[in-house]
N, C-alpha and C positions, 0 to 999 in steps of 0.2 A: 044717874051718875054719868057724867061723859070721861071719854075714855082719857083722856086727861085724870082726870084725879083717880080713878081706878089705878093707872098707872103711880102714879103718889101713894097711892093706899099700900099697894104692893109692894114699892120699894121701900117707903116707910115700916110695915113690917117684916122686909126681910132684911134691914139694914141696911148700912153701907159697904157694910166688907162682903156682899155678893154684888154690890155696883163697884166695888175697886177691883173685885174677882173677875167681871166679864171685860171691865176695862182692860185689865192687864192682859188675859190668855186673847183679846181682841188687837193690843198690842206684839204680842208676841206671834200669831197668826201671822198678820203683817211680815214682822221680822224675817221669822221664818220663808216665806215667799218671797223677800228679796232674797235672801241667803243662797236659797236654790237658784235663782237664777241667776246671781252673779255667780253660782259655784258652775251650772249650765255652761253660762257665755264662754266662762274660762277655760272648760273640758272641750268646749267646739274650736275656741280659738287655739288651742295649743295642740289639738286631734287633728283639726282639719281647714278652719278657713286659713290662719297662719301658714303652714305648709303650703298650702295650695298657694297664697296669696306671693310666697318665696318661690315658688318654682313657675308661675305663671308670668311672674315682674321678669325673671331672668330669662323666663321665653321671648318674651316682648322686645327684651335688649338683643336677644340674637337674632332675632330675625330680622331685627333693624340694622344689626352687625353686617348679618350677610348680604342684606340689600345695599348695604354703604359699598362692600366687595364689588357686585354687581355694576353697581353704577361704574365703579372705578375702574372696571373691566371694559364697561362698553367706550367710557371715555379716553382711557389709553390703547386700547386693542381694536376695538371693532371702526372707531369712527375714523382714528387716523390710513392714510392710505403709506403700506409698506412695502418694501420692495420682497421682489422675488430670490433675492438671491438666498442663496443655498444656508449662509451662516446668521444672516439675520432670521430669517424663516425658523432655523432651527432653536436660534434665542428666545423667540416671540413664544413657539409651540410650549418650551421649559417655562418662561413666565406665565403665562395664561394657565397651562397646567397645574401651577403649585398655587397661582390667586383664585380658581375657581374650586378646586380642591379645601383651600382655608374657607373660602365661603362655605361650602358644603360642610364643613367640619360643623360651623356655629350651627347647622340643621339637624346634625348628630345626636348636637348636645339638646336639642326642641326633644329630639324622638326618645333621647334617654331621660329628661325629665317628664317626660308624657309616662312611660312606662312608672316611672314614681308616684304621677299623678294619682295612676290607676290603682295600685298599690293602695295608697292614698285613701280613694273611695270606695273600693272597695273593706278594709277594716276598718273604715270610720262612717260605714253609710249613716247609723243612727241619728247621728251632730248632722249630716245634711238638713238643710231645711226646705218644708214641702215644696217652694215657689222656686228653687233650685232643681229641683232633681229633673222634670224633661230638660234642659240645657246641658247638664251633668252626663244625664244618658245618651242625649247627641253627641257630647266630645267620644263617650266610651265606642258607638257605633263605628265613629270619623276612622279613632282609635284603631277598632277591631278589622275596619276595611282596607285602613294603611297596612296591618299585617300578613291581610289573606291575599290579597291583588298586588303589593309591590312586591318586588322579587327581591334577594339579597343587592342586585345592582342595582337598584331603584326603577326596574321597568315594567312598566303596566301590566298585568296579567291578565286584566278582564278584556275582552274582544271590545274596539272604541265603543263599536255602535251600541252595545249594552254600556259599558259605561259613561254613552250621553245620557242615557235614557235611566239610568239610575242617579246619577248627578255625580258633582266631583267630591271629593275628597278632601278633609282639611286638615292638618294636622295638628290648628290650634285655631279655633274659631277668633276673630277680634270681640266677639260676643261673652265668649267662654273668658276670656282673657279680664276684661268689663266687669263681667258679675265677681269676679274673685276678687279684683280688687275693690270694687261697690260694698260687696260683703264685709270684706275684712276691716272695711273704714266703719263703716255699720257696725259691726259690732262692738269694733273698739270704743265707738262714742257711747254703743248702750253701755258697755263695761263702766267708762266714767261716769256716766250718769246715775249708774245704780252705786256704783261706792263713793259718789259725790254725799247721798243721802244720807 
């Protein structure tokens, strides 16, 4: 007898309603495993890439905020040639003071959402996903060296010549920045795709 009709013989005498039985709990298996993972995606997106993806976009605008500052510092202060006298000079020193100042402010605001970051991933490690975390743990490092080496006035604490030789310091990698938003597009599309089904 080939396994073909054995198979016939067997369903024929166990009926149909143990072939509608494994149909269905084989249907619901299915179900069930979309369910968790679109209930997954939605606990990662709303724990952790979401946040991250909002604090990481608003980093990227400041730093570009301050670098617009920057620019606009060297092209009205540094490049024009100004006179020495007494009231101009002291005009120039109050302008450049309060423009470099605002620049620095938008970097403020990088270091205070960096400490939210970290917040962040730390109570929501689990939702990380594996192919994230060395990049994740580089920002925390970056993180952790901005704190113990710059001073309250933002000046170097570690002697140069060790910190060539240990490397610089970032405060927000364009890497770090990339995968947050990569992710968060990522997920979003699995999210429609799995409640598209």
């Amino acid at each position: 007898m080939a396994i073909e009709d054995l198979i016939k013989y067997i369903l024929s005498f166990l009926g149909g309603g143990l072939v509608v039985a494994i149909i269905n709990w084989w249907r619901i298996s299915i179900s069930d495993k979309k369910t968790r993972k679109v209930e997954y995606l939605l606990l990662q997106m709303k724990n952790l890439y979401g946040p991250l993806n909002f604090f990481t976009l608003q980093n990227e605008k400041m730093f570009s905020l301050s670098e617009r500052f920057n620019e606009a510092y060297d092209i009205e202060y540094v490049k024009p040639k100004w006179s020495n006298e007494k009231q101009t000079q002291k005009n120039l020193k109050e302008e450049t003071t309060v423009t470099l100042d605002l620049a620095d402010s938008y970097i403020k605001t990088v270091k205070s959402n960096n400490d939210k970051i970290i917040r962040l991933l730390e109570n929501n490690y689990p939702y990380i996903d594996s192919d994230d975390i060395e990049i994740f743990q580089d920002f925390v490092v970056d993180y952790t060296r901005l704190k113990n080496e710059i001073n309250k006035d933002g000046n170097l604490l570690t002697p140069f010549r060790i910190y060539n030789r240990i490397g610089n310091i970032s405060i927000m990698k364009k890497e770090f920045i990339e995968r947050a938003k990569n992710k968060f597009k990522e997920k979003s599309e699995d999210l429609k795709k799995y409640q598209s089904k």
